[in-house]
Backbone as a chain_set.jsonl record, in Angstrom:
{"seq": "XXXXXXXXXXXXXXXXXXXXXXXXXXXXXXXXXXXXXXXXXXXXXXXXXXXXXXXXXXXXXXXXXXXXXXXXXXXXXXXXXXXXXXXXXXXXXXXXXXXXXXXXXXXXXXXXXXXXXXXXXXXXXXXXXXXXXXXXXXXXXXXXXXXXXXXXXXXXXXXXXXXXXXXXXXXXXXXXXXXXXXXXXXXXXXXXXXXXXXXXXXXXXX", "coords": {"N": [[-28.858, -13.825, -16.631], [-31.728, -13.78, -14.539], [-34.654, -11.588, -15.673], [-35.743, -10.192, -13.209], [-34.455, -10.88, -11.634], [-32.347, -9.122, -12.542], [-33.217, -6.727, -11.874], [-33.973, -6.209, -9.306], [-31.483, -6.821, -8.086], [-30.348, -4.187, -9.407], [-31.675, -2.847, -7.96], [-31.64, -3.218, -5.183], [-28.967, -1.9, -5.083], [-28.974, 0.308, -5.603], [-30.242, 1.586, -3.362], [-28.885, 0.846, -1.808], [-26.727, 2.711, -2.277], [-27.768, 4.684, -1.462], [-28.375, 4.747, 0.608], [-25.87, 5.294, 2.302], [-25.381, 7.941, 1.269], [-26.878, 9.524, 2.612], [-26.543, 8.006, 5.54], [-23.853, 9.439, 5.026], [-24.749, 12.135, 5.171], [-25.96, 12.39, 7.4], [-23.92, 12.468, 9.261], [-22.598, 14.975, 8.652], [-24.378, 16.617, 9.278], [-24.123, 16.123, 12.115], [-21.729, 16.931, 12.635], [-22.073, 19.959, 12.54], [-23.385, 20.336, 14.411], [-22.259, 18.696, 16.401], [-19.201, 20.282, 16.859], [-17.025, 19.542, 18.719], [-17.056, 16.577, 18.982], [-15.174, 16.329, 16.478], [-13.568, 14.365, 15.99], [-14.249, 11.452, 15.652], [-15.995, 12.112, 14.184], [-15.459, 12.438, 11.762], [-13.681, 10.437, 11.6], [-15.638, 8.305, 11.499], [-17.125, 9.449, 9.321], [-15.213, 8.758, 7.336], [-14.427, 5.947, 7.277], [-17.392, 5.068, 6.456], [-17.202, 6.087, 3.747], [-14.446, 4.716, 2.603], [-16.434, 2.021, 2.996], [-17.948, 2.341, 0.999], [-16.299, 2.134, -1.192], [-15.864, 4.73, -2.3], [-12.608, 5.953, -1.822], [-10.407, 8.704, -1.987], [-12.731, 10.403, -0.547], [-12.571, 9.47, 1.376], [-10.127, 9.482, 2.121], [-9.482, 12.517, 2.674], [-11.203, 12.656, 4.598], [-10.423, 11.347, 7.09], [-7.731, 12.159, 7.097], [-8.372, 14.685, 7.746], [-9.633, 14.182, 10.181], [-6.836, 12.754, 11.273], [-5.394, 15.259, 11.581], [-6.387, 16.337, 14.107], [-6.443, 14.511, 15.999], [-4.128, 13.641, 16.282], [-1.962, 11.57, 17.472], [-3.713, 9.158, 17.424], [-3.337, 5.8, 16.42], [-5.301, 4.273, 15.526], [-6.602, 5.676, 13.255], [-4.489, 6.48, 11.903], [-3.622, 3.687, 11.085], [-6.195, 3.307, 9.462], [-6.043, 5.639, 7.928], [-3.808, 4.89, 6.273], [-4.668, 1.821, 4.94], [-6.93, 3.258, 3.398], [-5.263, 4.404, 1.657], [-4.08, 2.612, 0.752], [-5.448, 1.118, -0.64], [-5.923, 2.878, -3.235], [-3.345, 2.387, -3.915], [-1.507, 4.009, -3.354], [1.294, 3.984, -2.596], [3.658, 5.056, -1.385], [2.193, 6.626, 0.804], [0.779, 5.305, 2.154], [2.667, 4.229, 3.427], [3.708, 5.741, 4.921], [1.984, 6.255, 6.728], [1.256, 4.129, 8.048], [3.683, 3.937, 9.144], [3.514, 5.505, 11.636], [1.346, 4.573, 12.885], [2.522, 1.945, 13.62], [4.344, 3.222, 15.675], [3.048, 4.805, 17.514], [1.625, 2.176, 18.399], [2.27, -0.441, 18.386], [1.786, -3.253, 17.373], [1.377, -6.428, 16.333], [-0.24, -7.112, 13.37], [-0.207, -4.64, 12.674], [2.911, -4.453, 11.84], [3.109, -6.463, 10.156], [1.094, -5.548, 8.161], [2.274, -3.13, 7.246], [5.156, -4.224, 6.623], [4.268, -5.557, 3.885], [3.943, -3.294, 2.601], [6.635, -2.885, 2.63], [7.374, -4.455, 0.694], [5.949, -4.496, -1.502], [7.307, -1.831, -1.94], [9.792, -3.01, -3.194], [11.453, -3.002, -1.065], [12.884, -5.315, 0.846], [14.284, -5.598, 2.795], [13.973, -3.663, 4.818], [11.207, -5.104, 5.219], [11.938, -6.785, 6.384], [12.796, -6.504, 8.896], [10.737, -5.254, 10.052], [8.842, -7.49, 10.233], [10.66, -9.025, 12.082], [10.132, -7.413, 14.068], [7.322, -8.007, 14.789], [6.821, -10.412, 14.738], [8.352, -10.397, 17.491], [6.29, -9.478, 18.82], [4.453, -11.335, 18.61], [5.468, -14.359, 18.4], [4.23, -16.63, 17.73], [3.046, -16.086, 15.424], [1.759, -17.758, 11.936], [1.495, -16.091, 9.608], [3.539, -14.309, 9.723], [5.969, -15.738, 9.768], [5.614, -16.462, 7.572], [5.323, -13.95, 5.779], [8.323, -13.401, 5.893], [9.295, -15.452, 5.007], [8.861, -14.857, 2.663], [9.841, -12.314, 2.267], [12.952, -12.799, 2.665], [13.102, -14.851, 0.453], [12.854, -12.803, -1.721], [15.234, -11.41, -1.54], [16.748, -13.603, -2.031], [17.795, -15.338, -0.439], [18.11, -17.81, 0.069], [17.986, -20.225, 2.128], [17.488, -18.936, 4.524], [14.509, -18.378, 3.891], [13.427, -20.711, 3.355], [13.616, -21.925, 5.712], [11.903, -20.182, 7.621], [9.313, -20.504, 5.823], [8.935, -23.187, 6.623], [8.938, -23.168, 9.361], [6.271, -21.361, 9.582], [4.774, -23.749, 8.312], [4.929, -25.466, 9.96], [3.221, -24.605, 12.699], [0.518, -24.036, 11.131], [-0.205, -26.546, 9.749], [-1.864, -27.038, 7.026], [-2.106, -25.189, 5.102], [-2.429, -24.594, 2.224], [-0.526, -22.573, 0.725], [1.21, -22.167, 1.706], [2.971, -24.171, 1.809], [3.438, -24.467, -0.807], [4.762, -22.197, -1.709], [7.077, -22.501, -0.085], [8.228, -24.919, -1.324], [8.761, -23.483, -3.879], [11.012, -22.229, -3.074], [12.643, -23.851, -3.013], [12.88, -25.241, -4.925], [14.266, -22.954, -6.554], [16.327, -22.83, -4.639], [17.923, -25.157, -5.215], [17.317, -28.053, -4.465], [15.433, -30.104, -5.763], [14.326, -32.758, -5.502], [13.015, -32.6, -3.265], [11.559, -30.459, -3.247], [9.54, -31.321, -5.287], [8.26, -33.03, -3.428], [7.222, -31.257, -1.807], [5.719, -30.022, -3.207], [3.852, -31.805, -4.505], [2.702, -32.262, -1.56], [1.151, -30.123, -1.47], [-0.592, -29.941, -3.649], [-2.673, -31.989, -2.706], [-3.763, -31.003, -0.135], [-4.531, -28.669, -1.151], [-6.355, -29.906, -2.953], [-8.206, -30.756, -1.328]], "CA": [[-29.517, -13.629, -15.337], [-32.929, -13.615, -14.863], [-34.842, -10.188, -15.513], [-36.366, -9.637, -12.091], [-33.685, -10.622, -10.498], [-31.265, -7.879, -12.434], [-33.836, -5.603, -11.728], [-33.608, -6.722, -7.775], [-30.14, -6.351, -7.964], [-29.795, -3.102, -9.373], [-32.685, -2.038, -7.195], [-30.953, -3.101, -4.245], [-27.517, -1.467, -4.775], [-29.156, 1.525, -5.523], [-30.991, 1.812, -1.992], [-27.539, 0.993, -0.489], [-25.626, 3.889, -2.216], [-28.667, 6.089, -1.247], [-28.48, 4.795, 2.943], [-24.528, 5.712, 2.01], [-25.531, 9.236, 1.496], [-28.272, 9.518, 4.073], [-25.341, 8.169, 6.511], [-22.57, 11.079, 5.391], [-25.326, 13.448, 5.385], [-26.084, 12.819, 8.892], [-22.544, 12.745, 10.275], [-22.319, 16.269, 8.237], [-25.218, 17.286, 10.097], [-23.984, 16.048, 13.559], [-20.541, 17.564, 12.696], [-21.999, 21.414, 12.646], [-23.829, 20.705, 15.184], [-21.225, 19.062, 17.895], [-17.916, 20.262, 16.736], [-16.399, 18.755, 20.065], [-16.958, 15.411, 18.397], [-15.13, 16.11, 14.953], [-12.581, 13.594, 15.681], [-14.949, 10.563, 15.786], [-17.456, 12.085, 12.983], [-14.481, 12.524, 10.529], [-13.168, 8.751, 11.577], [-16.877, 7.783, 10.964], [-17.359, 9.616, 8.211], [-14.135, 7.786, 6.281], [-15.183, 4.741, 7.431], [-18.481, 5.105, 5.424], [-16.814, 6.756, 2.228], [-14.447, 3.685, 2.352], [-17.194, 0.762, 2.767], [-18.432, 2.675, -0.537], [-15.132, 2.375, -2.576], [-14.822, 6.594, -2.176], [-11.198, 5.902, -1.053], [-10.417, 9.372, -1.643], [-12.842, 11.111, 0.18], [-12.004, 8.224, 2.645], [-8.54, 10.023, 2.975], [-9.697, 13.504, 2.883], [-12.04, 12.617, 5.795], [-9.03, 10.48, 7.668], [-6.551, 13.094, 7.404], [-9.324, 15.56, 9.046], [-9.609, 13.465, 12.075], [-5.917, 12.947, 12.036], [-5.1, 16.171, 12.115], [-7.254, 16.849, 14.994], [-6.125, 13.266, 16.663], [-2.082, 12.805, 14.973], [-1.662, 10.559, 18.139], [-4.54, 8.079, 17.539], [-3.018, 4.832, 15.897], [-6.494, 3.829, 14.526], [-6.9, 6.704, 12.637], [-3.038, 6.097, 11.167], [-4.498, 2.697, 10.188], [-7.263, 3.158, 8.763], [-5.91, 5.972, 6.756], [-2.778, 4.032, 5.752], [-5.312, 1.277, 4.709], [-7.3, 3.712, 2.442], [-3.753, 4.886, 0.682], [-3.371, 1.319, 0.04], [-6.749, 0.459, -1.607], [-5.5, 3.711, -4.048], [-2.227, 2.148, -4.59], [-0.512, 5.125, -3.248], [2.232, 2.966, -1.372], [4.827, 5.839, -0.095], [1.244, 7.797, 1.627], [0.517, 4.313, 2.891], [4.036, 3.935, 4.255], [4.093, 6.891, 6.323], [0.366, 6.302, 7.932], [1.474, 2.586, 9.28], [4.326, 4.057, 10.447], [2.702, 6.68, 12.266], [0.333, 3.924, 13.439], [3.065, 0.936, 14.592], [5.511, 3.818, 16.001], [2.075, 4.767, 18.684], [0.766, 0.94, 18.772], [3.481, -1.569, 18.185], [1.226, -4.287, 17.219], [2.108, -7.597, 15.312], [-0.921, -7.359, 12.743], [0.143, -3.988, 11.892], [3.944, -5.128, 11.297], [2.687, -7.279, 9.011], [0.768, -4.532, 6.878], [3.94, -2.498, 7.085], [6.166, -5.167, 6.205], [3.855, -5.838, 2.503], [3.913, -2.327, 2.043], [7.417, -2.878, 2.081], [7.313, -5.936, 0.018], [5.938, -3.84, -2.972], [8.565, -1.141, -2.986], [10.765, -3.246, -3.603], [12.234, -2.827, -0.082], [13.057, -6.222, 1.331], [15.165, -5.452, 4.223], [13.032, -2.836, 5.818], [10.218, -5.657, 5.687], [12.232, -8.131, 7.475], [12.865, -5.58, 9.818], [9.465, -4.891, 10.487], [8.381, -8.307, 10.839], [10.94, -9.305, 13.349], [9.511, -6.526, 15.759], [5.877, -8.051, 14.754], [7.484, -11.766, 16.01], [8.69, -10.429, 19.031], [4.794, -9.052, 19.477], [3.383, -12.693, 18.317], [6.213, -15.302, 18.139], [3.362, -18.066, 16.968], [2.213, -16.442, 14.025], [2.704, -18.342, 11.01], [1.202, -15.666, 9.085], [4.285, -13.483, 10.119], [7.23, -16.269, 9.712], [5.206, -17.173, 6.037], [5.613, -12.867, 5.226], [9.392, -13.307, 5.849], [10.161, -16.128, 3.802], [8.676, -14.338, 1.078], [10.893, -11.102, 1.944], [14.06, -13.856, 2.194], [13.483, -14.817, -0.877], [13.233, -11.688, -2.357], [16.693, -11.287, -1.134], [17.535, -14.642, -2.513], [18.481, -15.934, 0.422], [16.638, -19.377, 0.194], [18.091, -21.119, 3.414], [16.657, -18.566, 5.478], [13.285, -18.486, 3.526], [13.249, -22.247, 3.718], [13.31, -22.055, 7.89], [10.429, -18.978, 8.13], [8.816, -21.061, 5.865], [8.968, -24.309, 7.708], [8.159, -22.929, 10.621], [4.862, -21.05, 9.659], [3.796, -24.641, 7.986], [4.928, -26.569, 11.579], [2.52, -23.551, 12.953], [-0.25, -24.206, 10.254], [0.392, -27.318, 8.32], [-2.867, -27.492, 6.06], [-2.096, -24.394, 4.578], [-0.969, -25.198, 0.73], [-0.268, -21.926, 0.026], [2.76, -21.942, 2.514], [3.719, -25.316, 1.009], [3.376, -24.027, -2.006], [5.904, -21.461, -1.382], [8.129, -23.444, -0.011], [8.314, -25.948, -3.229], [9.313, -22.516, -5.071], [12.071, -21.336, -3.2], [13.708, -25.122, -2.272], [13.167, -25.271, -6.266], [15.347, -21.803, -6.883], [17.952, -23.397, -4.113], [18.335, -26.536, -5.9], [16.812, -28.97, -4.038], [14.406, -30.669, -6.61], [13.668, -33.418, -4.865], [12.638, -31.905, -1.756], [10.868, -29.532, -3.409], [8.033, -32.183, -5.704], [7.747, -33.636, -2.406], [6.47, -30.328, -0.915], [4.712, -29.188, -4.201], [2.883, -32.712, -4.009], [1.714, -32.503, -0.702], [0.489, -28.552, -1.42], [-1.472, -29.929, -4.206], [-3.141, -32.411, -1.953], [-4.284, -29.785, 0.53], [-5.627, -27.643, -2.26], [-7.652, -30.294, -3.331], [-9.283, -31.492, 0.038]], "C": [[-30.988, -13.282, -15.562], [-33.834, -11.992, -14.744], [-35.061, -9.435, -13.878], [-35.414, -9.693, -11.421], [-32.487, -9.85, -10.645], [-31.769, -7.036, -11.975], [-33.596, -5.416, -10.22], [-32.294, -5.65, -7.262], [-29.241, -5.093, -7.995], [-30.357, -1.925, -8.165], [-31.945, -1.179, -6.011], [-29.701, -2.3, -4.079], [-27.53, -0.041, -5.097], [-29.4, 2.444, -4.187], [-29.608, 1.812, -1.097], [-26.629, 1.983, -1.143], [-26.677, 5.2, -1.612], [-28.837, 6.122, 0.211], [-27.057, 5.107, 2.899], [-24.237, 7.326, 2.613], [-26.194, 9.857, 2.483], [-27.135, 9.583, 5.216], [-24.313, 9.434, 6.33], [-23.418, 12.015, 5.856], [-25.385, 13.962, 6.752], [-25.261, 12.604, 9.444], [-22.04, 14.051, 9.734], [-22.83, 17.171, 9.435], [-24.805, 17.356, 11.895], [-22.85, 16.738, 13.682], [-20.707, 19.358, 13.068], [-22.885, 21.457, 13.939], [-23.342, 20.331, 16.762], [-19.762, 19.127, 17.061], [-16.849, 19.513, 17.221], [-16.079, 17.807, 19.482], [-16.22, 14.767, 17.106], [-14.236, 14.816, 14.854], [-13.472, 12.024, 15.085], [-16.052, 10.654, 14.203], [-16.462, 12.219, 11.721], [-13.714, 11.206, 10.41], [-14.385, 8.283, 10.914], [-17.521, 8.152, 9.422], [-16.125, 8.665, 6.644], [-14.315, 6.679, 6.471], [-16.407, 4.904, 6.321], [-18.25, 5.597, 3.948], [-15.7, 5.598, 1.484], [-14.846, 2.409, 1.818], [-17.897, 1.163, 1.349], [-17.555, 2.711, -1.545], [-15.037, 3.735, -2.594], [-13.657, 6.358, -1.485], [-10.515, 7.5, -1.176], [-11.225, 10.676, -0.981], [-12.738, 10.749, 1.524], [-10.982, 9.257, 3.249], [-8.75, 11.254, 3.284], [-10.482, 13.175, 4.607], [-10.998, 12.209, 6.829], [-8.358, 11.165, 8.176], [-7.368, 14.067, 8.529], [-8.979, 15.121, 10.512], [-8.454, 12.91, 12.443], [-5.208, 14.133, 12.336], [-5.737, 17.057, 13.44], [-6.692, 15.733, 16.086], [-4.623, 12.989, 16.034], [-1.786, 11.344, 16.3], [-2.37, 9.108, 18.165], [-3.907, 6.825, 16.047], [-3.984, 4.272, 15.296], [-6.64, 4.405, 13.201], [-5.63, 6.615, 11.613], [-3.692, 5.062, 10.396], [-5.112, 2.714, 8.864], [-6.822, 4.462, 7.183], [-4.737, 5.397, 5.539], [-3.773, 3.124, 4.582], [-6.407, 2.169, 3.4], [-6.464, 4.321, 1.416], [-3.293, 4.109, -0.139], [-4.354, 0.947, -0.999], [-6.744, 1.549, -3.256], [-4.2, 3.112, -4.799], [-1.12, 3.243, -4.298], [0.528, 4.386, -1.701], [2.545, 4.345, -0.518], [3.795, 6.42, 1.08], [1.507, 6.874, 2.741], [1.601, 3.948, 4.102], [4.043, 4.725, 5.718], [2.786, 6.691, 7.048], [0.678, 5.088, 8.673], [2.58, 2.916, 9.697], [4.393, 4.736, 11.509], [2.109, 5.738, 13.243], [1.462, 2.678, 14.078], [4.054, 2.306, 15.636], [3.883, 3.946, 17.473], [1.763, 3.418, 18.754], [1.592, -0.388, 18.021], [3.058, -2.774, 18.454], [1.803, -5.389, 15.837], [1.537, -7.386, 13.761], [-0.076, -6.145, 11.636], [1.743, -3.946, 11.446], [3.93, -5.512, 10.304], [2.208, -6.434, 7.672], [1.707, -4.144, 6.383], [4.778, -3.465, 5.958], [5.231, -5.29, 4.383], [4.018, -4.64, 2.082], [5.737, -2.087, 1.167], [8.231, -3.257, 0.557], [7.262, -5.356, -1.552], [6.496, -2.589, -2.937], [10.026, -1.476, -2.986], [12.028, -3.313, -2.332], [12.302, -3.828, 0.891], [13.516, -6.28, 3.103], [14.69, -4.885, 5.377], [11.644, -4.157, 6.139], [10.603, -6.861, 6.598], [12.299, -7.77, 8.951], [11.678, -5.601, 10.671], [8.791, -5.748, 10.94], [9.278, -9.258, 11.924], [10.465, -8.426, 14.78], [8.145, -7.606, 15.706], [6.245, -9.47, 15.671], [7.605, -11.44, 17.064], [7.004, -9.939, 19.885], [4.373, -10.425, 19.736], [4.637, -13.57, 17.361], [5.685, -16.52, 17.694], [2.535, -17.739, 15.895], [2.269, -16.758, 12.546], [2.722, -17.987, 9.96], [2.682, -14.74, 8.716], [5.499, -14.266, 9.672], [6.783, -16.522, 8.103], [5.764, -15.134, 4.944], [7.861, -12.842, 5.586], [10.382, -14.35, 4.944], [9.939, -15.273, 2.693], [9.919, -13.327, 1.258], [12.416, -11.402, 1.636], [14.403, -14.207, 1.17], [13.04, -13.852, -1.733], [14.845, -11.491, -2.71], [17.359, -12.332, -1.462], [18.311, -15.569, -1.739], [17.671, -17.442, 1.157], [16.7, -20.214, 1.805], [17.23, -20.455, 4.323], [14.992, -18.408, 5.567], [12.855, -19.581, 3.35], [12.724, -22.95, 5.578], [12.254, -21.168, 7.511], [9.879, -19.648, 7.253], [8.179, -22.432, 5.967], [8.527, -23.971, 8.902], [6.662, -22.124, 10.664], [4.146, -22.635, 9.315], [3.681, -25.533, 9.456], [3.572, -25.763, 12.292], [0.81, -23.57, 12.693], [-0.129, -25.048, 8.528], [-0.785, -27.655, 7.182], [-2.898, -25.723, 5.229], [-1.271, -23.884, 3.246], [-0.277, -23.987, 0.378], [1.318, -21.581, 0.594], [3.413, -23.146, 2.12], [4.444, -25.082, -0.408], [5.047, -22.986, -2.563], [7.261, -22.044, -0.916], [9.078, -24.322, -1.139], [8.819, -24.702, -3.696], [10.727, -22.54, -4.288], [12.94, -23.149, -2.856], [13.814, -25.413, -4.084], [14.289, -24.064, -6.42], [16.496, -22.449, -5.824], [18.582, -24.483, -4.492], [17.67, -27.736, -5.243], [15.329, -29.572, -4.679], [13.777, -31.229, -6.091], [13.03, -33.07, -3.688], [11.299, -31.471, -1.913], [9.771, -30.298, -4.264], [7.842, -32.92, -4.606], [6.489, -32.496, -1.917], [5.245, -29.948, -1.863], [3.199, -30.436, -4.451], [1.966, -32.955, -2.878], [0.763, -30.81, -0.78], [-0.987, -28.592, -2.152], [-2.26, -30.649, -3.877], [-3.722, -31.705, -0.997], [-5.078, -29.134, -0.375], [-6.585, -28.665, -2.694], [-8.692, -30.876, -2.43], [-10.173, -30.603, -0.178]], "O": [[-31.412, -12.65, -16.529], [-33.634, -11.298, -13.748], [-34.595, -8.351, -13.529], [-35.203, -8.82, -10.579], [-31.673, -9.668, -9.74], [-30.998, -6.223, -11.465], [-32.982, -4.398, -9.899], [-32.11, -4.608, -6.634], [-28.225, -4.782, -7.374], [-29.92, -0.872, -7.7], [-31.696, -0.004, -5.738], [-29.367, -2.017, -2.928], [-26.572, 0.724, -4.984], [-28.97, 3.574, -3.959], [-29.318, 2.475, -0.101], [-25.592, 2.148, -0.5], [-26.346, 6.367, -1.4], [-29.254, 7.048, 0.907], [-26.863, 5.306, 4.098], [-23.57, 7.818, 3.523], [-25.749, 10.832, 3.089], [-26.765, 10.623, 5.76], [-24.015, 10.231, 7.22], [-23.093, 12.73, 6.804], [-25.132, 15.06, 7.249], [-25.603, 12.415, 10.611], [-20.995, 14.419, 10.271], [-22.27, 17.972, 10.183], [-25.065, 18.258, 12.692], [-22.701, 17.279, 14.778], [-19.839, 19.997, 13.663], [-23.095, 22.539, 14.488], [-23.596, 20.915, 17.815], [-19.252, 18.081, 16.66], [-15.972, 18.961, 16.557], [-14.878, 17.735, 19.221], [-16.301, 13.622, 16.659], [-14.145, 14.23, 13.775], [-13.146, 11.62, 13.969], [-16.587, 9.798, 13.498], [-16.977, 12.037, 10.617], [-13.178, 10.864, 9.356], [-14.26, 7.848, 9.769], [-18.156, 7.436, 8.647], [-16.342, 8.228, 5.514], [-14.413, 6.141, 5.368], [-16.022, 4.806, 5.156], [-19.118, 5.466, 3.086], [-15.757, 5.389, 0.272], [-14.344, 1.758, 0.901], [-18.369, 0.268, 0.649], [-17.825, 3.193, -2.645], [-13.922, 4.094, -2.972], [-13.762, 6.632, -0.289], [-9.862, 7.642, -0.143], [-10.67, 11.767, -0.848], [-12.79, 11.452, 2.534], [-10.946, 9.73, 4.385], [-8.218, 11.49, 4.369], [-10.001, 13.658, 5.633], [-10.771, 13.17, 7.565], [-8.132, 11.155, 9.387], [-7.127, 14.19, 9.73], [-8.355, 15.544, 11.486], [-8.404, 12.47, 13.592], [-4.426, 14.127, 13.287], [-5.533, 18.255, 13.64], [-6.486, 16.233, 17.191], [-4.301, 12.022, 15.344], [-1.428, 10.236, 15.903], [-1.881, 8.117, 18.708], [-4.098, 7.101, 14.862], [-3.612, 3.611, 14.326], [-6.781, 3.734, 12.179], [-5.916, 6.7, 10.419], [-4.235, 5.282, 9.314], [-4.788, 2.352, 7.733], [-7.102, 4.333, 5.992], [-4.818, 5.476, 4.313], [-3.762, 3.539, 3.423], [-6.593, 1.483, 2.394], [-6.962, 4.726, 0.365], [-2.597, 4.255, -1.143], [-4.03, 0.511, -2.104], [-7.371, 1.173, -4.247], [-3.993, 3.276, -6.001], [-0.052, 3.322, -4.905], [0.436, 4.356, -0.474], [2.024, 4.71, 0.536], [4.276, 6.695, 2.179], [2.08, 7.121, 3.802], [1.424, 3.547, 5.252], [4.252, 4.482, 6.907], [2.762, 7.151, 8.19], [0.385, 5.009, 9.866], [2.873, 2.336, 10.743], [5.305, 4.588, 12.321], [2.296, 5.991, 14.433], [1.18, 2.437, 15.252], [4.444, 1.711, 16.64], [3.848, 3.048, 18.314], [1.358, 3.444, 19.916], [1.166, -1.085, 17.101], [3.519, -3.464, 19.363], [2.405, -5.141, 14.793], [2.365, -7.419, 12.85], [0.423, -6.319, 10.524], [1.855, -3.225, 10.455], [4.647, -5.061, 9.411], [2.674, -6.527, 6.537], [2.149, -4.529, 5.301], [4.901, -3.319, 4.741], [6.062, -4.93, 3.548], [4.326, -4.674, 0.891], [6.096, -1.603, 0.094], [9.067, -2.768, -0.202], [8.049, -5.56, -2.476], [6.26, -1.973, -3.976], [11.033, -0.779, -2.865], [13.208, -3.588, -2.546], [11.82, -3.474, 1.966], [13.123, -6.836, 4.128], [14.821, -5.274, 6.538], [11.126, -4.133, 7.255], [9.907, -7.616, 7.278], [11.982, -8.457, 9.922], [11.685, -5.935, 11.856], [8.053, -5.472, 11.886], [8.701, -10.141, 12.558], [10.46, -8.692, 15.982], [7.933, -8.09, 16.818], [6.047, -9.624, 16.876], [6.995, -12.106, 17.901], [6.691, -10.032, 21.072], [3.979, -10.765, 20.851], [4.782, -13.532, 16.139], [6.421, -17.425, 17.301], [1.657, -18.444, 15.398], [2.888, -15.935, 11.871], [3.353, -18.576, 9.083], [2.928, -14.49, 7.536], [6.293, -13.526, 9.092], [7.723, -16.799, 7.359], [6.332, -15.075, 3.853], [8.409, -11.794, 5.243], [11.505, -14.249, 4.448], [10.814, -15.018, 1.866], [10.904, -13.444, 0.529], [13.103, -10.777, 0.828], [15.543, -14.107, 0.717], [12.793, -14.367, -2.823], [15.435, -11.444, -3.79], [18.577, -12.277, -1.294], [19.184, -16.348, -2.122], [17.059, -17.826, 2.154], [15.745, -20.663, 2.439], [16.336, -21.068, 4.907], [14.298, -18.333, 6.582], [11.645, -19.59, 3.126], [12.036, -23.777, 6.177], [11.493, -21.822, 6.798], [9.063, -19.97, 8.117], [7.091, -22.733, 5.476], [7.631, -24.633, 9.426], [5.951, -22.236, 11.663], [3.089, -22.888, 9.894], [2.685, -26.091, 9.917], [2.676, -26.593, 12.442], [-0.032, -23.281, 13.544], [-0.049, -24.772, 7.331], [-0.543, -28.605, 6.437], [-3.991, -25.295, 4.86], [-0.233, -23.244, 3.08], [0.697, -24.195, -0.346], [2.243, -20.962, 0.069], [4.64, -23.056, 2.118], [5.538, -25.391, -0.88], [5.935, -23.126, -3.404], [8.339, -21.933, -1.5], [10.24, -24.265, -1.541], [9.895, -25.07, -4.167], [11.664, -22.92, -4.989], [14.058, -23.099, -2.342], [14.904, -25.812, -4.494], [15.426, -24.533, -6.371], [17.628, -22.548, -6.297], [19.727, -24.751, -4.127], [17.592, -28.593, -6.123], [14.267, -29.46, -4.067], [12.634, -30.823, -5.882], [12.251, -33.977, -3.396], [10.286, -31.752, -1.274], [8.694, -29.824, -3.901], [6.971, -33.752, -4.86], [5.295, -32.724, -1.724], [4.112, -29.65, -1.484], [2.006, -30.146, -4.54], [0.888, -33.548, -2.926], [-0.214, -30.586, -0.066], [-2.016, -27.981, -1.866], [-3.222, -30.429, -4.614], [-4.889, -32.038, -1.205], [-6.305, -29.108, -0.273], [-7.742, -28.262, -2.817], [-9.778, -31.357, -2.754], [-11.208, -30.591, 0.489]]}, "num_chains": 1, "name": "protein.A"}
């Protein structure tokens, strides 16, 4: 890389961890000076400790403003969402369910449901994304997270339909083809399945 422009580079990413601090400082500052507001300046403040990779003072800040707010489903979110960027699944678990149990949205189903996905807990994520369907019955994002949990469970026929119907949904999307071709391969269906894995790799290369 060229000198000036590492120099640039580092310049720049210096100036943005230093408007970082500048920003907490002054949601510190606004915090002692309207209390009233802590819920919002302790959301805002984890927000900004987040967009900086601090994921745990992310959560420290989070928890603040949910313990001040336990009913606000954003605030569940978002701290769920910083539990996850840690890797700390079970925290993560309990903040999205905190957050679909007040706001019984599809998207967050979906989080839920992966959280499931990696402990190993299949059943609970199928679970989770049939409520998210009944939110958003056309998303093919949602029928594509249940084949996967299907075939977890090994149960290829049914992870063959959820993913058939996300590609009917969104058919230029190889990676749901893709998927497909695996699990019609693990059910036996060979042929079926270099049909699908052929047209996946066609898509990927458009």
């Amino acid at each position: 890389m060229d000198d000036n422009l590492t120099f640039f580079m580092k310049s720049f990413g210096m100036r943005m961890r230093n408007a970082g601090r500048v920003l907490i400082n002054g949601y510190k500052s606004a915090l002692s000076l309207n209390p009233e507001g802590a819920v919002e300046i302790y959301k805002d403040m984890g927000t900004s400790y987040e967009q900086q990779g601090n994921y745990s003072q992310a959560v420290d800040m989070l928890t603040k403003a949910a313990e001040h707010a336990p009913d606000d489903a954003e605030i569940h979110t978002l701290l769920g969402r910083a539990h996850l960027a840690q890797k700390h699944l079970p925290q993560a678990q309990e903040e999205f369910e905190k957050a679909v149990a007040l706001s019984p949205d599809a998207d967050l189903y979906t989080e839920l449901a992966k959280i499931y996905a990696h402990l190993e807990q299949p059943a609970k994520a199928i679970a989770a994304l049939k409520k998210g369907l009944a939110a958003n019955p056309t998303s093919p994002d949602i029928h594509y997270q249940m084949g996967l949990a299907y075939d977890k469970k090994k149960d290829y026929p049914k992870a063959v339909s959820e993913f058939k119907q996300a590609i009917e949904i969104s058919p230029q999307n190889a990676h749901y083809h893709f998927s497909l071709g695996f699990t019609l391969d693990s059910k036996g269906d060979r042929e079926e399945a270099l049909d699908v894995f052929k047209k996946a790799v066609a898509l990927e290369n458009k």
